[in-house]
C-alpha positions as semicolon CSV with decimal commas, in nm:
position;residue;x (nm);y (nm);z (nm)
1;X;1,158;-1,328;0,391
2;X;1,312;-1,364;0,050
3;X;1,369;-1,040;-0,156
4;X;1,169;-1,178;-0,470
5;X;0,869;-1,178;-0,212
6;X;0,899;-0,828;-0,076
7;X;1,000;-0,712;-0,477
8;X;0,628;-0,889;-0,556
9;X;0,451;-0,713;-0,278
10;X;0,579;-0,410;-0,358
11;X;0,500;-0,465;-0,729
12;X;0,134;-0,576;-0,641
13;X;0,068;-0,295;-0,378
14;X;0,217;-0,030;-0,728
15;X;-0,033;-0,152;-0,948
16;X;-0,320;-0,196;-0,726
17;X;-0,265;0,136;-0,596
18;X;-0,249;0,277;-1,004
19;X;-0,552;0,095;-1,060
20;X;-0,735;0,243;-0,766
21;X;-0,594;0,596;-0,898
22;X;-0,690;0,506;-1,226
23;X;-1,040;0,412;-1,165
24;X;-1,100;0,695;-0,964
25;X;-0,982;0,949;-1,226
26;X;-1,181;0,797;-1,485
27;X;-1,482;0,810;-1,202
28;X;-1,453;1,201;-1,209
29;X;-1,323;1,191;-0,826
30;X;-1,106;1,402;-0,702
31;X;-0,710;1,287;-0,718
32;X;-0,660;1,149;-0,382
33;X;-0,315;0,948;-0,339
34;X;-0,399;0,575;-0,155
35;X;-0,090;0,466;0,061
36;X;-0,014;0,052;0,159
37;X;-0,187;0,157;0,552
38;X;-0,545;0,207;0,318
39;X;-0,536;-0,150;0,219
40;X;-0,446;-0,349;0,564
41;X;-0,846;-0,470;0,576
42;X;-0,939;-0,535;0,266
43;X;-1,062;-0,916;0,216
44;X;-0,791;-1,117;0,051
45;X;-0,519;-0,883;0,079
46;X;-0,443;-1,007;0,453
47;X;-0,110;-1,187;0,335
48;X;0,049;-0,804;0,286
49;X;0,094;-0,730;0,664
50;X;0,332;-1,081;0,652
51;X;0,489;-0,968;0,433
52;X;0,531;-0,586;0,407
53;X;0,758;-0,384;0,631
54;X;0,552;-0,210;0,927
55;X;0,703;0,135;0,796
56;X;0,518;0,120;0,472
57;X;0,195;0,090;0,661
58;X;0,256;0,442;0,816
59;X;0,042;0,698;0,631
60;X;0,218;0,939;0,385
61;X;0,409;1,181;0,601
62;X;0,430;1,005;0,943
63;X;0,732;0,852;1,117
64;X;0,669;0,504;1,280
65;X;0,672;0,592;1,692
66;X;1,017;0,475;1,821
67;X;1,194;0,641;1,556
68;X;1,502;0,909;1,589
């Protein structure tokens, strides 16, 4: 994978996770922090679990299994 790809993903997952924050806030809903794992099944967002690393998929606060 080439770094500018992973750098865009990254990018993408900040802002769509700012504007789901965002709209939320401005819903009146509580504050609730999305993480990258919230948006594996969402139509047309598929292409992140190619290129994403499996650790950012973990929810907030877990290790992946296998780890030290």
């Amino acid at each position: 994978m080439k770094h500018s790809q992973f750098a865009g993903s990254c990018r993408f997952m900040w802002n769509r996770m700012l504007t789901d924050i965002n709209a939320g806030y401005e819903a009146g809903e509580k504050y609730s922090c999305p993480t990258p794992a919230k948006y594996k099944k969402v139509p047309g967002l598929e292409w992140l679990k190619e290129i994403l690393l499996p650790e950012l998929w973990q929810p907030h606060g877990q290790r992946p299994s296998g780890g030290n």
